[in-house]
N, CA, C and O of each residue as an XYZ file, in Angstrom:
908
protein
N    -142.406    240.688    177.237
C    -143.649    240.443    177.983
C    -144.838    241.027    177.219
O    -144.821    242.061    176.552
N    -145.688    240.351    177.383
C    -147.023    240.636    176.272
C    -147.988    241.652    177.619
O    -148.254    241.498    178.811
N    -148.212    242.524    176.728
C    -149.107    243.769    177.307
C    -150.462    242.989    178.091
O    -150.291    241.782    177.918
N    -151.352    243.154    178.644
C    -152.976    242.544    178.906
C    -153.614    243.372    178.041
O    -153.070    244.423    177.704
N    -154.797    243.032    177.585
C    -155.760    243.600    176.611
C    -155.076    243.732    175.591
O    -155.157    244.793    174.972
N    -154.305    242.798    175.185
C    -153.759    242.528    173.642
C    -154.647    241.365    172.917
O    -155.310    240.495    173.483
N    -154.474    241.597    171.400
C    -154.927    240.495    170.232
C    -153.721    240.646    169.693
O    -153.280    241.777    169.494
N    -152.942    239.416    169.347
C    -152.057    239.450    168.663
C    -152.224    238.618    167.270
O    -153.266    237.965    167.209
N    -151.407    238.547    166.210
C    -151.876    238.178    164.925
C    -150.816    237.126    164.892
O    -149.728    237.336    165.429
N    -151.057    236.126    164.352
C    -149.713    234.943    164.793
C    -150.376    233.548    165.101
O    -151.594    233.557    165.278
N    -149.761    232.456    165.176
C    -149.324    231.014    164.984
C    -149.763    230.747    166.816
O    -149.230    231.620    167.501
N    -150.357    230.029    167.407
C    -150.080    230.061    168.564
C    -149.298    229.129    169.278
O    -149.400    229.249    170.499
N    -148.479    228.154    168.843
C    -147.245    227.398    169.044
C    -146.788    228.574    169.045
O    -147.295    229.223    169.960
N    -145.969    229.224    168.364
C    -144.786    230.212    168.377
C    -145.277    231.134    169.496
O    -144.734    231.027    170.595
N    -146.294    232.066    169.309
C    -146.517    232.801    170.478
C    -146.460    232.664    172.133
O    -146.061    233.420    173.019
N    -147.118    231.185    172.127
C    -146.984    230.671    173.351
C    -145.538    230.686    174.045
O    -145.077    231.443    174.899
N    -145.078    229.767    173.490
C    -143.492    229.521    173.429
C    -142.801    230.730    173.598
O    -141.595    230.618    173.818
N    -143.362    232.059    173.538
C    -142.391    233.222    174.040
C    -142.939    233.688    174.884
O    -142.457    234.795    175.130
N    -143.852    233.401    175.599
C    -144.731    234.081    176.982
C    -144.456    232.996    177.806
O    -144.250    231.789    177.679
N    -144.536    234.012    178.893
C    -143.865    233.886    180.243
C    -144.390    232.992    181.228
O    -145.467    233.150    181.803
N    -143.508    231.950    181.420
C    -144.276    230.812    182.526
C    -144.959    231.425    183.968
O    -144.489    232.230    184.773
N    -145.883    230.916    183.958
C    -147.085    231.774    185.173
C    -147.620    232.869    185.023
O    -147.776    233.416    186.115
N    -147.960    233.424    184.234
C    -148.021    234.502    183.726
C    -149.846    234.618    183.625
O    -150.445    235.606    184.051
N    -150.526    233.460    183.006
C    -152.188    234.048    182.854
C    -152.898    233.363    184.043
O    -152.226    232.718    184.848
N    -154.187    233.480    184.172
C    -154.454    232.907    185.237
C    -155.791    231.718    184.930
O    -156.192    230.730    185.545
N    -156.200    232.399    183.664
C    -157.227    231.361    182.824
C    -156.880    231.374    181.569
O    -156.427    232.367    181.000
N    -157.156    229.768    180.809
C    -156.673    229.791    179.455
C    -158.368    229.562    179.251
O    -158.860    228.737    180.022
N    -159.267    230.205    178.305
C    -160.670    229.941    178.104
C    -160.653    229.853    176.467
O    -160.371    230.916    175.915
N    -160.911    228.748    175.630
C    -160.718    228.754    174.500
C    -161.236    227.908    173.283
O    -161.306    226.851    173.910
N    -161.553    227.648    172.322
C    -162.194    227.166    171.402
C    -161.372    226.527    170.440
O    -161.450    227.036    169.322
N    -160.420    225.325    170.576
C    -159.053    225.107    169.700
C    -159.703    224.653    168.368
O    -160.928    224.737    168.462
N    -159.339    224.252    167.293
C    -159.364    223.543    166.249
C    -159.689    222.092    166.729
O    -158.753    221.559    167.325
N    -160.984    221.235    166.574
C    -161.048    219.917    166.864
C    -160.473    219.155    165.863
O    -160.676    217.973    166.141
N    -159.706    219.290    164.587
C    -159.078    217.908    164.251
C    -160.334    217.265    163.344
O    -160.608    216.066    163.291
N    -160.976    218.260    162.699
C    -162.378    217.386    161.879
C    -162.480    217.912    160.480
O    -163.372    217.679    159.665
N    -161.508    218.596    160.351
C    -161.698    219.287    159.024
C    -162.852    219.519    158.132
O    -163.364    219.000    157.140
N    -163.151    221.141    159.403
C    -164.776    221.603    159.604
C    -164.750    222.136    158.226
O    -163.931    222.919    157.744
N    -165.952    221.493    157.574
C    -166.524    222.314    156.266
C    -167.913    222.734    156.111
O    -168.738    221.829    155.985
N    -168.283    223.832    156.099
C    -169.625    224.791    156.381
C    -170.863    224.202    155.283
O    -170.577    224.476    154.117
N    -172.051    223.519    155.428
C    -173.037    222.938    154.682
C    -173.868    224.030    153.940
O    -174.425    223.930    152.847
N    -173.812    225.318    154.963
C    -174.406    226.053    154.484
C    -174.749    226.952    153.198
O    -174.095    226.350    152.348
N    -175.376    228.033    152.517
C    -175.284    228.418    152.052
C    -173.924    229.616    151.496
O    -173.773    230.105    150.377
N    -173.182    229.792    152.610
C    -172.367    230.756    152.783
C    -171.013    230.014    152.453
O    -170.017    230.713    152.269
N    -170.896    228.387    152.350
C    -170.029    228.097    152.074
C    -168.931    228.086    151.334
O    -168.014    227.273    151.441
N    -169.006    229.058    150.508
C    -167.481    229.485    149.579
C    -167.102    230.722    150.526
O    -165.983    231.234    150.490
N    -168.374    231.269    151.584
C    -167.388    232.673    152.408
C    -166.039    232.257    153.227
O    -165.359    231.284    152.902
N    -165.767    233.018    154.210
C    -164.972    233.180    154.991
C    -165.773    231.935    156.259
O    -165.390    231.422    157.310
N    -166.472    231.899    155.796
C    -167.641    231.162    157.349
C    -167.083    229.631    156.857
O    -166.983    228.875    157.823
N    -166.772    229.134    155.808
C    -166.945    227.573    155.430
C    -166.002    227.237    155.715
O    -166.069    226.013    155.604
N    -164.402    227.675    156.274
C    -163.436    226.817    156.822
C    -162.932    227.061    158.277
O    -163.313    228.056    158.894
N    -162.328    226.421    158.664
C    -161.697    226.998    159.981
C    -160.388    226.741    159.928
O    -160.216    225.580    159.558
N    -159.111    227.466    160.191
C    -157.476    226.975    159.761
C    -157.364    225.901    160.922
O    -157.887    225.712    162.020
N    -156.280    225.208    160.004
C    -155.396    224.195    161.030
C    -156.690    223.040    161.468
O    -156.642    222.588    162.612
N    -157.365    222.769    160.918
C    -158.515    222.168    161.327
C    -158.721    220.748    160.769
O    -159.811    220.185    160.666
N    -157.505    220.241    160.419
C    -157.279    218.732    159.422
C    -156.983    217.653    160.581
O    -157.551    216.571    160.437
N    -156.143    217.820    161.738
C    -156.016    216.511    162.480
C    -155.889    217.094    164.061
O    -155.361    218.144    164.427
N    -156.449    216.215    164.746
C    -156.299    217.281    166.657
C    -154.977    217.693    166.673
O    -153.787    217.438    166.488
N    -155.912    218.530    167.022
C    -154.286    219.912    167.354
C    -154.408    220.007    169.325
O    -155.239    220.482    170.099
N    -153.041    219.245    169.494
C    -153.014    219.318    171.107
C    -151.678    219.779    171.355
O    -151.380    219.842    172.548
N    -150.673    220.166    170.410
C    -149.225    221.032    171.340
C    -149.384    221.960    171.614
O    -148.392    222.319    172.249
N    -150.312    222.970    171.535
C    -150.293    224.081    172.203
C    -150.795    223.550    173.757
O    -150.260    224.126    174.705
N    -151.511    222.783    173.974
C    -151.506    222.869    175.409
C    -150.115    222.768    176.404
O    -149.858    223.314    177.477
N    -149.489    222.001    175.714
C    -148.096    221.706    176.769
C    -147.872    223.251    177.238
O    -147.692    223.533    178.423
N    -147.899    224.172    176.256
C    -147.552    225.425    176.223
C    -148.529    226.590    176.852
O    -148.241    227.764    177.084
N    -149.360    226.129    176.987
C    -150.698    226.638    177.658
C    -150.789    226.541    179.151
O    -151.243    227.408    179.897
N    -150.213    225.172    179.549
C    -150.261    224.442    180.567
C    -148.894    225.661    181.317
O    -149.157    225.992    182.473
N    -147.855    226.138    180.856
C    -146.885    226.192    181.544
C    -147.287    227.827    181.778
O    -147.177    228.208    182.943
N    -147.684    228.701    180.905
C    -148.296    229.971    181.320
C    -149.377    230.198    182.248
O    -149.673    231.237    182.837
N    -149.825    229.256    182.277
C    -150.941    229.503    183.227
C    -150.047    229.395    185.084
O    -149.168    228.570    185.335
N    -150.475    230.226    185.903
C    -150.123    230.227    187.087
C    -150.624    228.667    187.645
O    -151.296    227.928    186.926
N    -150.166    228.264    189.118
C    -150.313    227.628    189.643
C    -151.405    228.143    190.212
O    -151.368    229.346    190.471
N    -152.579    227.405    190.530
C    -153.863    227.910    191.229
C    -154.715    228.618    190.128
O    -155.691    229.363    190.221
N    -154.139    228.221    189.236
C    -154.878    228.565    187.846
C    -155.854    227.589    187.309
O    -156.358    226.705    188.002
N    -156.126    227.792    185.945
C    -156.531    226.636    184.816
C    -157.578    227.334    183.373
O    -157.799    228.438    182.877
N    -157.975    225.946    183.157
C    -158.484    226.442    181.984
C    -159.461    225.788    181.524
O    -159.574    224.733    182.149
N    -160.639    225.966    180.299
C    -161.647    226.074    179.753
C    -161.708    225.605    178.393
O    -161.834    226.543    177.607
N    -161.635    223.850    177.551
C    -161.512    224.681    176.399
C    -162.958    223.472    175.716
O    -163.397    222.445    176.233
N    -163.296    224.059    174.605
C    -164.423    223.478    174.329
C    -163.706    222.046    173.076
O    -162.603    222.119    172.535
N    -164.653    220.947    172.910
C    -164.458    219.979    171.986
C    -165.385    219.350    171.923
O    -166.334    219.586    172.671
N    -165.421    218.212    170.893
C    -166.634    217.756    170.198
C    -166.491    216.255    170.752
O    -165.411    215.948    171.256
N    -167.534    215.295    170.685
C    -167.551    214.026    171.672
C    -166.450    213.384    171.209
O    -165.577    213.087    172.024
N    -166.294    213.063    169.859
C    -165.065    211.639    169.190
C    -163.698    212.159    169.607
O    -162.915    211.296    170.004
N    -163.196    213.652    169.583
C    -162.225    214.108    169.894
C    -161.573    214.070    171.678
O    -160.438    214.388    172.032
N    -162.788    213.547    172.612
C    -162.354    213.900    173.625
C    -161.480    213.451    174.755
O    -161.252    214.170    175.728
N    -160.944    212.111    174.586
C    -160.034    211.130    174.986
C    -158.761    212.102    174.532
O    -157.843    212.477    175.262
N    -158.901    212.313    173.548
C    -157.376    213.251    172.663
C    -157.037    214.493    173.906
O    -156.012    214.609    174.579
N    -157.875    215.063    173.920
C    -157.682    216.507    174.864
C    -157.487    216.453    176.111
O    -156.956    217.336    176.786
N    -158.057    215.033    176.631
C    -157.618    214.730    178.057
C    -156.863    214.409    178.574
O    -156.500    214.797    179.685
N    -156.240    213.304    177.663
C    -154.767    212.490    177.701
C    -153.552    213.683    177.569
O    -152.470    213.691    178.156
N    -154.330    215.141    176.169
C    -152.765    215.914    176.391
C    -152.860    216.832    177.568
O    -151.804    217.412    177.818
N    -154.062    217.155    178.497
C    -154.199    217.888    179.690
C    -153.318    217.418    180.854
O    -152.538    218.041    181.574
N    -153.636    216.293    180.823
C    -152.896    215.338    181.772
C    -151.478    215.067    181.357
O    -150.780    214.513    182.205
N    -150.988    215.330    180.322
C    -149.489    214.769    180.230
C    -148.902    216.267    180.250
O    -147.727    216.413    180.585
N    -149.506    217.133    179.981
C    -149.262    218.730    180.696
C    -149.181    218.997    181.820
O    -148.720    220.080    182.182
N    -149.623    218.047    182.690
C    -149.572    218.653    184.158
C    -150.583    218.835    184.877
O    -150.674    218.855    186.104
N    -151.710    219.032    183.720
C    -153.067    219.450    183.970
C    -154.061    218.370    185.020
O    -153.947    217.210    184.625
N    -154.717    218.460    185.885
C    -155.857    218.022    186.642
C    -156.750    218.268    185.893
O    -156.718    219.394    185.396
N    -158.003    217.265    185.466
C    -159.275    217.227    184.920
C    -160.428    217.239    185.951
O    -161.147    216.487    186.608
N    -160.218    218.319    185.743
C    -162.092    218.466    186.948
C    -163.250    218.326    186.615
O    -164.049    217.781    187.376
N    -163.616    218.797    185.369
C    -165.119    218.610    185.087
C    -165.363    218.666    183.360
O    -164.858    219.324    182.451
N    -166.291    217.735    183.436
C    -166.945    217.794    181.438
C    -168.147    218.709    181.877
O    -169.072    218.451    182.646
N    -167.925    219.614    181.314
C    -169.162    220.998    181.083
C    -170.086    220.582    179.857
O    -169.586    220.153    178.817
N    -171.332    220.713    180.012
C    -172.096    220.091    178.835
C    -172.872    221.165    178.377
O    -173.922    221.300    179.005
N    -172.693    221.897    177.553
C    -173.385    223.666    177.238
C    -174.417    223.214    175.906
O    -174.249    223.192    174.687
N    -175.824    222.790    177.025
C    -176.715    222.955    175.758
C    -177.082    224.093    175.081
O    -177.104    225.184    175.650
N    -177.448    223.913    173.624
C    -177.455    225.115    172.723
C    -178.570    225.639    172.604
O    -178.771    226.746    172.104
N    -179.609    224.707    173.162
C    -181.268    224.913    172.700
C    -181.942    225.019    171.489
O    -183.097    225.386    171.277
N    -180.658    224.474    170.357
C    -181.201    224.148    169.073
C    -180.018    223.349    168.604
O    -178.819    223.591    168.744
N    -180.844    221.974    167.802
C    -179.904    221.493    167.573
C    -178.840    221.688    165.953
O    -179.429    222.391    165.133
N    -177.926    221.349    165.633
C    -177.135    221.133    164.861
C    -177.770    220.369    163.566
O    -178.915    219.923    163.634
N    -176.968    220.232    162.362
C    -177.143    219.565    161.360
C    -175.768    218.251    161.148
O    -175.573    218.245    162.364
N    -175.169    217.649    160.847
C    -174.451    216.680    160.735
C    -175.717    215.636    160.190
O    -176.773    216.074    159.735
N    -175.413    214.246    160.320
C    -176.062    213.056    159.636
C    -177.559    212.943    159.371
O    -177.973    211.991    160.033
N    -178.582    213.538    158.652
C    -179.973    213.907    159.221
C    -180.472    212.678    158.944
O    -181.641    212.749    159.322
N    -180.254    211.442    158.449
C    -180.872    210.770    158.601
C    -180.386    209.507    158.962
O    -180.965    208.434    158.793
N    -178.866    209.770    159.664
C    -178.271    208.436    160.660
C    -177.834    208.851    161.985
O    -177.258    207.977    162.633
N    -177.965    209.866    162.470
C    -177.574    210.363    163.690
C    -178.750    210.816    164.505
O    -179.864    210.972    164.005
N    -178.464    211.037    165.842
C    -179.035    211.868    166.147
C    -178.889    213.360    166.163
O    -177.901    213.821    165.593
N    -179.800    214.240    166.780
C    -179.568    215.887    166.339
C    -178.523    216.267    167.258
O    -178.790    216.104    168.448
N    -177.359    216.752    166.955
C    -176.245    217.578    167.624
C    -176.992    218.469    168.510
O    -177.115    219.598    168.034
N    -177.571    218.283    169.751
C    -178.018    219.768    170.651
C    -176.565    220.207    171.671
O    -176.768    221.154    172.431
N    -175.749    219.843    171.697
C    -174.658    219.683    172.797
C    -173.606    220.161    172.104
O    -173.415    220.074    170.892
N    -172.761    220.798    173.133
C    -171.439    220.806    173.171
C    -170.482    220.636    174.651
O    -170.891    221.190    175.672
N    -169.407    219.966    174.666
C    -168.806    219.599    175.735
C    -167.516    220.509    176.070
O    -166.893    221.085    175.178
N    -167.204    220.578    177.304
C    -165.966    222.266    177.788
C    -165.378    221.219    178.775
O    -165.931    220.611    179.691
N    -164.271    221.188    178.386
C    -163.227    220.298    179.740
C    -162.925    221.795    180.519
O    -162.690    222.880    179.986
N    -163.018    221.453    181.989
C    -162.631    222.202    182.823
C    -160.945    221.771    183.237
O    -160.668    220.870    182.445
N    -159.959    221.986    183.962
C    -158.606    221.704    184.216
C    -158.250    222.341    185.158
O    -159.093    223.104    185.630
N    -157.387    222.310    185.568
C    -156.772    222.924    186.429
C    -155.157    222.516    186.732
O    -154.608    221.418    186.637
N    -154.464    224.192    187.242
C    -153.173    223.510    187.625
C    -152.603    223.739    188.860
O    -152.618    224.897    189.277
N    -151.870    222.463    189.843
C    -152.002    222.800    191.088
C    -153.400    222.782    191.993
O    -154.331    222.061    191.635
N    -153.493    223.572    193.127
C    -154.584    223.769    193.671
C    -155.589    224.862    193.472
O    -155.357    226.062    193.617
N    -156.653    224.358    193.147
C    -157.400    225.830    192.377
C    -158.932    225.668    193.439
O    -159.575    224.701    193.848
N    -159.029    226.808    193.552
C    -160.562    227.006    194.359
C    -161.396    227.642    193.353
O    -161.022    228.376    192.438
N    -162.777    227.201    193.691
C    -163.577    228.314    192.714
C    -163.587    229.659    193.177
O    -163.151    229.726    194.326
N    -163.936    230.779    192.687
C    -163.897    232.065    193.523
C    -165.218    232.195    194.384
O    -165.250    232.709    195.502
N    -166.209    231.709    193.773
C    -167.578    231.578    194.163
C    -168.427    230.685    194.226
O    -167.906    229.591    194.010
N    -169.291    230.640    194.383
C    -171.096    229.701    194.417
C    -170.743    228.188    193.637
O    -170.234    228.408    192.538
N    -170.813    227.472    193.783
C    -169.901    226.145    192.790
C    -171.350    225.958    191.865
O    -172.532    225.919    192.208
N    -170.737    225.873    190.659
C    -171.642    226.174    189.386
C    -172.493    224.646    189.003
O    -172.143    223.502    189.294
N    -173.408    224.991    188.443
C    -174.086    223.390    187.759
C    -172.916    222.940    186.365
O    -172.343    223.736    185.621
N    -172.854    221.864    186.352
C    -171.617    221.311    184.961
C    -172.964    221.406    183.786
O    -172.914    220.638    182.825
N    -173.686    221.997    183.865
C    -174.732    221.770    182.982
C    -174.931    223.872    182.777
O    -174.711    224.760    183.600
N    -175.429    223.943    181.307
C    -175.213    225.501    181.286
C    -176.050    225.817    179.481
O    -175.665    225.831    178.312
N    -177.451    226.041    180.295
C    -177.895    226.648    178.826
C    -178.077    227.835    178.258
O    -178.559    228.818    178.820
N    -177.679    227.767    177.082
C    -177.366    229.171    176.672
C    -177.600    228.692    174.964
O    -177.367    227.595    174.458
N    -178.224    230.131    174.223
C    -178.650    229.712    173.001
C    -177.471    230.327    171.860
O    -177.146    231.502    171.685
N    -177.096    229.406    171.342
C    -175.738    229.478    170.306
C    -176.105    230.713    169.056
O    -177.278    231.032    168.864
N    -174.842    231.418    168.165
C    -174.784    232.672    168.092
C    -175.967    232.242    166.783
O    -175.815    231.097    166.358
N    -177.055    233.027    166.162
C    -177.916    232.494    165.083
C    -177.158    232.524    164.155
O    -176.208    233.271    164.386
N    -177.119    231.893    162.861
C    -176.507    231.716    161.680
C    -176.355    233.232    160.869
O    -175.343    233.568    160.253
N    -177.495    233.994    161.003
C    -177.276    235.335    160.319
C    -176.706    236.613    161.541
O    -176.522    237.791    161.233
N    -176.548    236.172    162.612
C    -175.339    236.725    163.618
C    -173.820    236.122    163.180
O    -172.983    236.968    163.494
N    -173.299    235.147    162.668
C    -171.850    234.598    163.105
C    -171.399    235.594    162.191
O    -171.944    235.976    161.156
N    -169.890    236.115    162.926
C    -168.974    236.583    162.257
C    -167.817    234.993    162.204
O    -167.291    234.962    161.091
N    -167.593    234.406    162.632
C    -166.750    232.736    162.231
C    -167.581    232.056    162.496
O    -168.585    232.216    163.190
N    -167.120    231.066    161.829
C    -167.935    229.787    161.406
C    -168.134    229.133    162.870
O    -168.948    228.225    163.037
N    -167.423    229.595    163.814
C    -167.547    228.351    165.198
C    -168.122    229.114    166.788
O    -168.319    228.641    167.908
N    -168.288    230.839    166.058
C    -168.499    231.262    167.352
C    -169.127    231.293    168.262
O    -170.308    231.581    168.066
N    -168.644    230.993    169.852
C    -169.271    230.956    170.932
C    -170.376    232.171    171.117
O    -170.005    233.200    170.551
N    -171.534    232.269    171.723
C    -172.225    233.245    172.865
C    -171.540    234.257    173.446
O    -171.341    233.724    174.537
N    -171.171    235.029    173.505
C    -170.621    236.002    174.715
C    -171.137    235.535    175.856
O    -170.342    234.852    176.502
N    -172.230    235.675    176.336
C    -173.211    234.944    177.488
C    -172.466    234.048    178.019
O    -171.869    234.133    179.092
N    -172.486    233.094    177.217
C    -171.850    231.450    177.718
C    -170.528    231.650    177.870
O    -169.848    230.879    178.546
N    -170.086    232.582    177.331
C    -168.189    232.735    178.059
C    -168.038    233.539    179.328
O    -167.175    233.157    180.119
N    -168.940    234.865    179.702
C    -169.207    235.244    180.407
C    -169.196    234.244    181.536
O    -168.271    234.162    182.344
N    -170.613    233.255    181.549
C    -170.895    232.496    182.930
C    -169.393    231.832    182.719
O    -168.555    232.646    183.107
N    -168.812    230.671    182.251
C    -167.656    230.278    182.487
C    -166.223    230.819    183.004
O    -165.320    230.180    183.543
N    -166.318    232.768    182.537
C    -165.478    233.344    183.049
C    -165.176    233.745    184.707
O    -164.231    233.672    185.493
N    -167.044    234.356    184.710
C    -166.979    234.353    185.941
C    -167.541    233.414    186.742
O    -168.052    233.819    187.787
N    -167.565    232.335    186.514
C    -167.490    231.371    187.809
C    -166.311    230.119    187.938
O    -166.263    229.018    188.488
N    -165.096    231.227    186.826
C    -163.695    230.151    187.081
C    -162.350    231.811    188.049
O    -161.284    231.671    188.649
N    -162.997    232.847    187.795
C    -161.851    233.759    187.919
C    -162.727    234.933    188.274
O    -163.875    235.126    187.875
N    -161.699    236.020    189.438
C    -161.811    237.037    190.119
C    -161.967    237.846    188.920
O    -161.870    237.298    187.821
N    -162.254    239.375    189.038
C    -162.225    240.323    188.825
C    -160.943    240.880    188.588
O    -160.252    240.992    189.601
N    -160.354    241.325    187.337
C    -159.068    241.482    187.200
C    -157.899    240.718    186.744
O    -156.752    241.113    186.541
N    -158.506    239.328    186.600
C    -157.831    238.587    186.325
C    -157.378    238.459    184.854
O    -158.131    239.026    184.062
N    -156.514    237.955    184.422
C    -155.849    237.748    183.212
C    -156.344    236.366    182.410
O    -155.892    235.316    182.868
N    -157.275    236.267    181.198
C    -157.611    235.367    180.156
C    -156.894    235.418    179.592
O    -156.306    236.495    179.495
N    -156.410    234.137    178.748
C    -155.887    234.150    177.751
C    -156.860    232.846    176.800
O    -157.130    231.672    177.055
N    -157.178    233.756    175.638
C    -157.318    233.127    174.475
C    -156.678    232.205    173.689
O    -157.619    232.297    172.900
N    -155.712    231.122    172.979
C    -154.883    231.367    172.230
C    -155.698    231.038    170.473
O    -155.169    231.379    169.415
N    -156.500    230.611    170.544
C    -157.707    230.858    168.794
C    -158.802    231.705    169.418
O    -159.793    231.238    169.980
N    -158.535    232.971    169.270
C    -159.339    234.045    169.465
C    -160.720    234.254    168.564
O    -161.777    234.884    168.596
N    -159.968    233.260    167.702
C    -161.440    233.613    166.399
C    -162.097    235.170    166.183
O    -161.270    236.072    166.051
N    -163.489    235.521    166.141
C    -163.461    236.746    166.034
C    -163.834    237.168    167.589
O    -164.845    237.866    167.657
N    -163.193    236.865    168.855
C    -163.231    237.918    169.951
C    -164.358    237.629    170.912
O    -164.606    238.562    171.676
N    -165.100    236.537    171.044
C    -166.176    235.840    171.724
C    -165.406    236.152    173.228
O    -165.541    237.307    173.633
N    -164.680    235.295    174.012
C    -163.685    235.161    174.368
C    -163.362    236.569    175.315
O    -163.694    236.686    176.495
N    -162.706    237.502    174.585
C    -161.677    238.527    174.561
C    -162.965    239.790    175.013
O    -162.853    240.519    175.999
N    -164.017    239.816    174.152
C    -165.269    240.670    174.569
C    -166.267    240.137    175.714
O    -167.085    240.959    176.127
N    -166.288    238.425    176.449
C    -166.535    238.277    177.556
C    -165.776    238.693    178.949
O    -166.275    239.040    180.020
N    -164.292    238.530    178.544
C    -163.383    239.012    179.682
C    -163.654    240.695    179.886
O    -163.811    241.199    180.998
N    -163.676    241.416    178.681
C    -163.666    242.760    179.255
C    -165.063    242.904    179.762
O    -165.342    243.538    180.780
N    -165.876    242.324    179.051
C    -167.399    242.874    179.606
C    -167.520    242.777    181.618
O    -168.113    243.378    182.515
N    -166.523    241.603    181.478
C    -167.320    241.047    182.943
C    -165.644    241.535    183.883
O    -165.183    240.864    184.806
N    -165.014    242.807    183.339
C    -164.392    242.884    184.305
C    -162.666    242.749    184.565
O    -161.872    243.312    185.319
N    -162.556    241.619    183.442
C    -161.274    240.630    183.136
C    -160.167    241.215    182.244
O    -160.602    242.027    181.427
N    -158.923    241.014    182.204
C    -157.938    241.641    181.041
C    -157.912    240.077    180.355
O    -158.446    239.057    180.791
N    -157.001    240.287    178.980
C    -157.372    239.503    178.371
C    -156.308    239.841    177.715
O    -155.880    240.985    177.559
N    -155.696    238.484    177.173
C    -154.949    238.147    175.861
C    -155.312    237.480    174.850
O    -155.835    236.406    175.148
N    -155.212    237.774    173.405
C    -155.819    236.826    172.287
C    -154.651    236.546    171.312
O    -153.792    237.342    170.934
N    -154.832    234.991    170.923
C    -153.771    235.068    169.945
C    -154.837    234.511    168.858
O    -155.668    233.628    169.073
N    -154.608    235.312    167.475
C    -155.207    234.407    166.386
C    -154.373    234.486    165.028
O    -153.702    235.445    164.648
N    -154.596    233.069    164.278
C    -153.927    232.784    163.017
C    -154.113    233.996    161.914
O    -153.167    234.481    161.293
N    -155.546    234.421    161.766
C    -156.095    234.792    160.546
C    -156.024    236.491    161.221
O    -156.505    237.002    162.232
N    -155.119    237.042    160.019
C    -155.470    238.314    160.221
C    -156.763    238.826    160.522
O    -157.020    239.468    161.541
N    -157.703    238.490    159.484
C    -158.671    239.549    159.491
C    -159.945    239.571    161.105
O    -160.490    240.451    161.770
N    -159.914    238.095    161.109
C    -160.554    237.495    162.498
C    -159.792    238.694    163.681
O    -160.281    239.538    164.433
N    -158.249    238.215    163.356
C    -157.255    238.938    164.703
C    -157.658    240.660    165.026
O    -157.402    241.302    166.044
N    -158.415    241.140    163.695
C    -158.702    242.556    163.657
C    -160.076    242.479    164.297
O    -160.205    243.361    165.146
N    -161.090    241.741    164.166
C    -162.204    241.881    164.568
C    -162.281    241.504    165.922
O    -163.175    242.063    166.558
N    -161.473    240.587    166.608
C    -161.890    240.304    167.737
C    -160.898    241.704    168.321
O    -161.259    242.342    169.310
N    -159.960    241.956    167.753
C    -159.170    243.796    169.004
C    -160.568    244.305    169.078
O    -161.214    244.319    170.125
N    -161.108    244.814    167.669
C    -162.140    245.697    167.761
C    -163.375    245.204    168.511
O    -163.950    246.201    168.948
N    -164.032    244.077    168.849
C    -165.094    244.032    169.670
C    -164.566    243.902    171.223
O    -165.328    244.400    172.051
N    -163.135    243.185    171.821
C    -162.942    243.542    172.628
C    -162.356    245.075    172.860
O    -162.594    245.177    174.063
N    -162.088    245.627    172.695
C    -162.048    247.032    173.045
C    -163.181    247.815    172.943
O    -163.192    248.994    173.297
N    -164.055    247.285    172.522
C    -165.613    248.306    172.460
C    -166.036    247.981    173.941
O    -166.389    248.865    174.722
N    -165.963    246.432    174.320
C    -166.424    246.042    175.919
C    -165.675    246.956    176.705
O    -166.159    247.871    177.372
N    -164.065    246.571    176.559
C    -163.181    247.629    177.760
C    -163.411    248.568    178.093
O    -163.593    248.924    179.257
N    -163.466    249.352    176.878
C    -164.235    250.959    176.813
C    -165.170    251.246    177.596
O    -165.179    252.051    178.527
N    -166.069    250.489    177.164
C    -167.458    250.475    178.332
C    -167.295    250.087    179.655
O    -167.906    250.431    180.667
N    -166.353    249.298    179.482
C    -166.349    248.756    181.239
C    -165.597    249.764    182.265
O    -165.516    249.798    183.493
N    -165.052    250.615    181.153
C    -164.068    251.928    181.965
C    -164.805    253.473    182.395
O    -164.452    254.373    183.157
N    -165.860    253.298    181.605
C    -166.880    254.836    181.600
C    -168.025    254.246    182.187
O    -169.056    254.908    182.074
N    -168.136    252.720    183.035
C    -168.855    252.797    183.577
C    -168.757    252.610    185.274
O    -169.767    252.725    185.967
């Protein structure tokens, strides 16, 4: 049985697959979209210009996601527009109920095609659920702005707001409740659950990420315990 307020370092097929059916109560998470993300930026030979496992949609971990999560549970995970038929179809063949497309404007937009597209300001969060799930509170707008991490803030190339995991945390789950991460990246995630209250599990591929997100979630816990 996996401790709460763990980061573990590891594959998350395999990890999953040894944790315990019913066991979390939210899966909140940021998977690999299947686009084989490569960074435009200047920083692009760093650590910031790739993301692992990031060559074709990656959807078996949900089957496995789907079965840890309690009944009266669910989960959170973010994806990009072309990918999103993919994530729904494997929610649903999991077991999963689709409740809501969350649309988290960024308040600045993106770079992709600059002169055949329009500007990326959006990102989309399937909500799910398994069984019968109530909200705990106030029923939220599917709409949620919040300004994305600045380029000379990211520790990974994809990271969420704390903020914006925060509101999603707490207006899917009680106080006390158990997150689970399973691409923890560097700890977005893992440092919203403790801030606001929550235990938390993280699983991530990349060592060094898997070290940074223990260390920023345990700086939240800490605080949330001396206060």
């Amino acid at each position: 049985m996996i401790q709460a307020n763990t980061v573990i370092t590891g594959d998350s097929l395999t990890v999953l697959r040894d944790m315990e059916a019913d066991s979390v109560d939210m899966v909140i998470t940021d998977p690999p979209y299947g686009i084989d993300y490569q960074s435009g930026r200047k920083e692009k030979a760093s650590r910031l210009a790739k993301i692992a496992n990031d060559k074709a949609p990656f959807i078996w971990w949900i089957y496995d996601a789907a079965r840890v999560v309690k009944r009266g549970g669910g989960g959170t995970l973010f994806y990009r527009w072309d990918v999103q038929q993919v994530f729904i179809d494997a929610l649903r063949l999991a077991g999963l109920t689709v409740k809501s497309v969350i649309v988290w404007d960024k308040k600045a937009h993106g770079m992709g095609d600059l002169k055949g597209s329009f500007a990326p300001r959006y990102e989309a969060i399937i909500f799910a659920t398994k069984g019968r799930y109530e909200l705990p509170g106030k029923r939220p707008d599917d709409l949620i702005a919040c300004a994305k991490v600045g380029n000379q803030s990211l520790t990974h190339p994809n990271e969420k707001p704390v903020a914006l995991l925060e509101q999603l945390i707490e207006a899917t789950t009680i106080p006390g409740a158990l997150i689970l991460d399973p691409f923890a990246g560097s700890g977005s995630t893992l440092a919203a659950a403790a801030k606001t209250g929550r235990q938390y599990i993280g699983i991530e591929i990349d060592e060094q990420y898997s070290k940074l997100a223990a260390t920023r979630a345990a700086e939240h816990h800490q605080k949330g315990e001396t206060t």
